[in-house]
VEXTI-839378 format. One line per field, with one value per residue (C-alpha): x, y, z; residue number from 1; chain. Coordinates in steps of 0.1 Angstrom, whole numbers. Each point is the difference from the previous one (the first is absolute). Layout:
east = c(X,...)
north = c(Y,...)
up = c(Z,...)
seq = c(NUM,...)
mol = c(A,...)
//
This chain:
east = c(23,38,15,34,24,23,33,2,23,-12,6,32,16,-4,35,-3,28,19,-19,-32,5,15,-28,-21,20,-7,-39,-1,20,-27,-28,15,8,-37,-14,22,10,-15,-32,11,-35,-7,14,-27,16,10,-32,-3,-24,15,24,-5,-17,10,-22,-31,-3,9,-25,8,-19,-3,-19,8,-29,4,-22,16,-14,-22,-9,-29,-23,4,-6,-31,-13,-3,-15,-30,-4,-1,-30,-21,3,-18,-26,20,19,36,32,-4,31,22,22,30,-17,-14,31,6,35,2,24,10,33,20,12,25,32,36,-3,-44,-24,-23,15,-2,-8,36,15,-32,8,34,-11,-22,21,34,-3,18,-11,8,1,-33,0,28,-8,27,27,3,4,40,1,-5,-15,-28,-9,-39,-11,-15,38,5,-24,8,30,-13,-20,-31,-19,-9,-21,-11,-33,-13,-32,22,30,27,33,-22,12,-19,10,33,9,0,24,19,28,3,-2,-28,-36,1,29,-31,21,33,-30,-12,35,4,-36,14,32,-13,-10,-38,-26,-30,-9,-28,-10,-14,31,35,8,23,10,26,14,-17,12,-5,42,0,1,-37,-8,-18,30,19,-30,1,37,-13,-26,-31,-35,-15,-39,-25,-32,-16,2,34,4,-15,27,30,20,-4,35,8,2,-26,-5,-39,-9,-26,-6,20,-28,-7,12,34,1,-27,-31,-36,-6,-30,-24,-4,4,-29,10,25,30,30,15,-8,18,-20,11,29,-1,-15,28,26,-6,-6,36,15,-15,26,14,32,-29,-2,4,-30,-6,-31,-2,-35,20,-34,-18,30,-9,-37,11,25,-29,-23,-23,-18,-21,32,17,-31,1,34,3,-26,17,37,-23,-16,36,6,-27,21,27,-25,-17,36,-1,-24,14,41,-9,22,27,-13,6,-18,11,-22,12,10,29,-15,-32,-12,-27,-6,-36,-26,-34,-20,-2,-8,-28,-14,4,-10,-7,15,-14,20,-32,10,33,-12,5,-33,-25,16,18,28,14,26,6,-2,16,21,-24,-28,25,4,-40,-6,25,-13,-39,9,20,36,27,35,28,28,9,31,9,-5,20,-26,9,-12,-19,13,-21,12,-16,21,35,12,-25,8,27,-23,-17,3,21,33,17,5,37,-20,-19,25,22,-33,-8,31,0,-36,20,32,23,24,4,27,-12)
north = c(587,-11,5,0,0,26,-1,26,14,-19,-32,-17,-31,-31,-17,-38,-21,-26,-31,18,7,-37,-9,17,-13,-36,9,16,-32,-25,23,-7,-31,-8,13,-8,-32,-33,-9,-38,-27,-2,-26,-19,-12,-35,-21,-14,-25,-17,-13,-41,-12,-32,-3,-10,-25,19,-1,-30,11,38,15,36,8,37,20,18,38,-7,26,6,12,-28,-26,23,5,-38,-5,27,-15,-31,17,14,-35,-7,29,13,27,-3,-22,-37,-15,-19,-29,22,29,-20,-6,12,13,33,29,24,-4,33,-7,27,-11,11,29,7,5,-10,-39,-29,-35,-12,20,-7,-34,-2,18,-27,-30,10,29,30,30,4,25,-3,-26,-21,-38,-8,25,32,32,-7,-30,-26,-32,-11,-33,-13,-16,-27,-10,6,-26,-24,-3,-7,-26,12,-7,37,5,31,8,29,7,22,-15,-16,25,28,25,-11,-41,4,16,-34,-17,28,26,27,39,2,-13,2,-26,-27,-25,4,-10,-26,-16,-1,-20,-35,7,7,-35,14,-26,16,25,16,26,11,-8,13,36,4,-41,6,33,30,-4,-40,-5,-16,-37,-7,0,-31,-17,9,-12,-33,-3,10,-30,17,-8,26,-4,18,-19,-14,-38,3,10,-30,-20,18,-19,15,0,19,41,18,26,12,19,8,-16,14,12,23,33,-11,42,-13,-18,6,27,-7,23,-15,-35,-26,-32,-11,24,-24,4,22,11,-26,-25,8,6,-36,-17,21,-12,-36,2,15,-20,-15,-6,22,28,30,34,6,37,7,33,7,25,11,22,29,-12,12,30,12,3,18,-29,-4,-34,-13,2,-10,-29,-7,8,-29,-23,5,-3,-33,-13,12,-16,-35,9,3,-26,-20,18,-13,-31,10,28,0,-7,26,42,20,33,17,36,21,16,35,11,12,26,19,-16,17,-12,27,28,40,-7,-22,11,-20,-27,-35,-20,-40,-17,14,-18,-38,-16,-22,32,14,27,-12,-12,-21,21,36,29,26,27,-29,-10,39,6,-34,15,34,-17,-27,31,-19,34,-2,26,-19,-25,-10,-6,13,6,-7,-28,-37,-21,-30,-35,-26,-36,-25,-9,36,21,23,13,16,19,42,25,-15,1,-25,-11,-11,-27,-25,4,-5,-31,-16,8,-19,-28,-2,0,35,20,19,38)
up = c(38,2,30,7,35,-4,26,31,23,28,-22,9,-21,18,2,3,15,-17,11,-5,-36,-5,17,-29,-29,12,5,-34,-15,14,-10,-35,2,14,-32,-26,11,-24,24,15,11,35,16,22,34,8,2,35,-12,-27,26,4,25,16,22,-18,-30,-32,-31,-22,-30,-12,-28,-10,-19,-21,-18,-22,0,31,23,24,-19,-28,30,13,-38,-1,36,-10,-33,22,19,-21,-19,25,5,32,6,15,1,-7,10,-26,15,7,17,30,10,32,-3,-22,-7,-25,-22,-8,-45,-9,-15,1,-26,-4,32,-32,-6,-31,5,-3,27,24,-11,11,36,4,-9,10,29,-19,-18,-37,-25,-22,-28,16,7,29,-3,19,-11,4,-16,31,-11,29,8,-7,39,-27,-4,41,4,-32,16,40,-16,-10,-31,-25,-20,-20,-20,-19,-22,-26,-11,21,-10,8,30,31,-1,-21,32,22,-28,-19,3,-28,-3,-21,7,-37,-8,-3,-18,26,24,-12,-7,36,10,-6,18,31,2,18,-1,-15,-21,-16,-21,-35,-19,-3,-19,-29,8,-27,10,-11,-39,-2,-5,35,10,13,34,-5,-8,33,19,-15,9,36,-1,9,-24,-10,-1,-16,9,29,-22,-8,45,9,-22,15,28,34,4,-27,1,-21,-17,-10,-28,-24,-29,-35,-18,35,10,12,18,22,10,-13,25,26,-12,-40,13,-20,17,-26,9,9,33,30,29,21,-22,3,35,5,-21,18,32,-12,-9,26,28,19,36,-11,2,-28,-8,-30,-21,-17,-19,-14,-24,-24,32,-11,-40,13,21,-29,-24,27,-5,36,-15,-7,32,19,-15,3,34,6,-20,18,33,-13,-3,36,8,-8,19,33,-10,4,34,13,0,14,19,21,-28,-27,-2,-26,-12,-22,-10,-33,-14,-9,-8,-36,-15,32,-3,23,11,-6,-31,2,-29,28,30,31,-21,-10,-26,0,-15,-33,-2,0,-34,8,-4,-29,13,-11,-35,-3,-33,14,-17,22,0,10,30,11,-9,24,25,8,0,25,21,-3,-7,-12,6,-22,-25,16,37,32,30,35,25,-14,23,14,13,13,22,17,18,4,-10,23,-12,-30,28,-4,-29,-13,-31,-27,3,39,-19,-11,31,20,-20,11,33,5,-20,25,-33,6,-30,-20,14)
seq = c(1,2,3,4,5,6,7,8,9,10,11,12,13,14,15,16,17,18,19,20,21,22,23,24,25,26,27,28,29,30,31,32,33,34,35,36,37,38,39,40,41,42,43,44,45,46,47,48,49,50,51,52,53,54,55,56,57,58,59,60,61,62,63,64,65,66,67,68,69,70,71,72,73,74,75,76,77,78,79,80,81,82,83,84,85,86,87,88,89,90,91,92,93,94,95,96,97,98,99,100,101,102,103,104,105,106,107,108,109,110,111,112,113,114,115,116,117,118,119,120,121,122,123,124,125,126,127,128,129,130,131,132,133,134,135,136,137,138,139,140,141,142,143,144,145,146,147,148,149,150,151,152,153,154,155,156,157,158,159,160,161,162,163,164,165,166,167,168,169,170,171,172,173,174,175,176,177,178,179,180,181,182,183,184,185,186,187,188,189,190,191,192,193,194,195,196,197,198,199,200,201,202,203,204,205,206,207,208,209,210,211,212,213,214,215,216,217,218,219,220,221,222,223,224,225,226,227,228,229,230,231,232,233,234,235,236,237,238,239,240,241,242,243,244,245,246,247,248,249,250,251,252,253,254,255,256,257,258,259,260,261,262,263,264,265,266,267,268,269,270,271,272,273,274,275,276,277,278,279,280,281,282,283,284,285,286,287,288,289,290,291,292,293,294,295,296,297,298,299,300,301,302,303,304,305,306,307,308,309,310,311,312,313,314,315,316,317,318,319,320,321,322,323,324,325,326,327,328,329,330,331,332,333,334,335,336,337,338,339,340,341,342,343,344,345,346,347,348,349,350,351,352,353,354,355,356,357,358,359,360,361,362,363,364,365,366,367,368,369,370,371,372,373,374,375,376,377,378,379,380,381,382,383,384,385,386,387,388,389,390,391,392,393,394,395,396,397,398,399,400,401,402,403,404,405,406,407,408,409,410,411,412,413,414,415,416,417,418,419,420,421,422,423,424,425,426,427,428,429,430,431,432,433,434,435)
mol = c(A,A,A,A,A,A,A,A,A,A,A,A,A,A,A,A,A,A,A,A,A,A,A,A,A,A,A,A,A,A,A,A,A,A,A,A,A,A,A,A,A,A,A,A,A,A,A,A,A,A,A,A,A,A,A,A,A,A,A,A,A,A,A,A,A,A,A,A,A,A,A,A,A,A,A,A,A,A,A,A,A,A,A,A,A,A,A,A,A,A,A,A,A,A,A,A,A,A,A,A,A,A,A,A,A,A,A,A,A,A,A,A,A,A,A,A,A,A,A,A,A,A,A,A,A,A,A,A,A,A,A,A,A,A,A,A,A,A,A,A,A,A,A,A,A,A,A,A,A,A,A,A,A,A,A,A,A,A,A,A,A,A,A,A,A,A,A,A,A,A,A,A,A,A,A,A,A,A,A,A,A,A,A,A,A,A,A,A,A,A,A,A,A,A,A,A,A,A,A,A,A,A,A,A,A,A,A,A,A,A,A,A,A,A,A,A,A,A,A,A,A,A,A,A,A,A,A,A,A,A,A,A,A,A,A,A,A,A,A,A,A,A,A,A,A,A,A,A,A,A,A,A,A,A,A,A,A,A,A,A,A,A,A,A,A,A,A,A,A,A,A,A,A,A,A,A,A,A,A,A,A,A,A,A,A,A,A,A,A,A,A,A,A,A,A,A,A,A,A,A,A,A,A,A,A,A,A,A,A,A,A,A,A,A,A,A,A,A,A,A,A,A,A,A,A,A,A,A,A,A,A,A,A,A,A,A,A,A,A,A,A,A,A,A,A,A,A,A,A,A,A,A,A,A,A,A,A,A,A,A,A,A,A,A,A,A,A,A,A,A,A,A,A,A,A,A,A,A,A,A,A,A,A,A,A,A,A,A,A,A,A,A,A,A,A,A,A,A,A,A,A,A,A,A,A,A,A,A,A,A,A,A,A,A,A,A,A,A,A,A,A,A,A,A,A,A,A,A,A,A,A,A,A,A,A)
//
């Protein structure tokens, strides 16, 4: 039934004053404007801990250690798996989550609550939000400033490593300025002029611009003087002195290393290796400012495989596990950051078709669970047995965790967002920054 409100004697027009119906007009123009109005990122407030603190000794030597597509439960999947490796149930610790200092990063960007690796990236390495796909310009056309070139230019030793290739979003970030993650070979032509002192990686994309018409990359890095090794022979013959650049061999996947989870025990490099050589060349008393993507746990998470990024998650935590084994002996020179810059599948522990039930066993390559040859529908059969559930082949838009051990640790403590990291980083190193 319709009913209507039909006017009366007793009704009398309500007459509204001048300021009261301006008053109107300007509430009815903000309602409008409130919902028709382009949506603009929060803007987190100024970050009272990334302020320099002179009245401690600052950390010498920093590693910023990312894991590309990381989020809690990717670090939990590999502590269970961990466990039940084991014939336990519950968290064993990996080297980065005993730290003792822990918090949860907020990973939006400038134009997506949902964000890509190269505007995460340049949140992380330059303290501003970007539109997605950007690699160190905002969404107005600012160029931002890498904290690795902050710190080149205090004095400090860089170096950056990756386990996919090195003009890839996440470490192109720490070196490069373009508006497309996917200018690869505008990238990589700007590696040799930052004049960093180590880098690492799979191999270079497109090293002759994406139709081969371009001067080779490799050419402008000889004019740079940096060696570029592809062994650990030829690394032992380079000069200490000289800067370095690591990558696989040429009959290898230049897009990235053989990924943890099909390794034999003749595979070429891996992160710890390159982890291990990073730090040999960077050791100095100038200090250093060191990167380390483990880039193949979002590879793992993109293809909803959970075998994959358990076992990549262990491998980016055996590298941190080189870092603190530095630690130990400068503790009270070294900071370690450990923290991602989104997280990828929307991986669950625990399935519907299993309910109250997790089974991690399965996923060890040692007991035949896994092949290092599956098919997709054996990764998603192997999935939904072992209980591991996936929402999404792409991104995800929950906090990140962040780790982190040594001088200034503390400021990692608690929720903050990811433009907080790099200004926190060089606050516990007494260098200001740009922000």
């Amino acid at each position: 039934m319709r009913m209507s409100i039909m006017p009366t004697k007793s009704m009398k027009p309500i007459k509204l004053s001048m300021a009261s119906r301006l008053s109107a007009v300007i509430a009815a123009a903000v309602l409008f404007l409130s919902v028709c109005a382009p949506q603009q990122p929060y803007v987190p407030p100024p970050d009272d801990l990334a302020a320099v603190d002179s009245s401690s000794s600052p950390a010498k030597y920093v590693f910023l250690f990312i894991g590309d597509g990381m989020g809690l439960s990717h670090v939990a999947a590999a502590e269970v798996f961990l466990s039940a490796s084991s014939d336990r149930i519950g968290n064993a610790e990996l080297s980065f989550t005993r730290f003792a200092s822990q918090g949860f990063v907020s990973t939006y960007s400038a134009n997506s609550y949902i964000t890509c690796s190269a505007a995460a990236g340049t949140a992380l390495s330059a303290g501003y939000k970007t539109n997605n796909g950007m690699v160190c310009v905002g969404p107005q056309g600012q160029k931002y400033k890498s904290i690795a070139y902050t710190l080149k230019e205090a004095g400090y030793k860089i170096g950056v490593a990756t386990s996919v290739s090195i003009n890839h979003a996440t470490p192109a970030v720490f070196y490069a300025v373009t508006e497309s993650r996917d200018n690869y070979y505008a990238i990589a032509s700007q590696l040799a002029p930052s004049g960093f002192d180590f880098f690492a990686g799979s191999g270079f994309l497109h090293p002759s611009g994406r139709d081969g018409n371009e001067e080779s990359v490799f050419t402008q890095i000889d004019k740079y003087g940096y060696a570029v090794v592809r062994t650990p022979a030829d690394l032992k013959k380079t000069p200490a002195s000289q800067k370095l650049i690591l990558f696989q061999e040429e009959s290898r996947s230049q897009d990235a290393l053989t990924p943890a989870v099909k390794r034999t025990g003749n595979d070429g490099w891996t992160l710890v290796d390159f982890t291990r050589a990073g730090i040999d060349r960077l050791e100095s008393s100038n200090g250093f400012f060191f990167m380390v993507e483990g880039g193949r746990i979002d590879w793992a998470a993109h293809e909803n495989d959970a075998a994959g990024v358990v076992y990549e998650v262990l491998d980016f935590a055996d590298a941190v596990e080189i870092a603190v084994e530095f630690y130990r002996k400068r503790p009270d020179e070294t900071l370690i950051v450990v923290t991602a810059d989104h997280a990828t599948g929307g991986l669950a522990l625990g399935v519907g078709s299993l309910p109250y039930e997790l089974k991690p066993e399965l996923l060890n390559t040692r007991n035949g669970g896994v092949s290092r040859t599956m098919t997709d529908a054996e990764t998603a059969a192997l999935n939904a047995e072992a209980g591991f559930g996936w929402t999404t082949g792409a991104h995800t838009g929950e906090p990140v965790p962040v780790y982190a051990l040594g001088v200034g640790s503390e400021r990692f403590v608690g929720r903050m967002d990811n433009t907080d990291i790099p200004k926190r980083i060089l606050g516990a190193m007494g260098v200001r920054g740009q922000f």
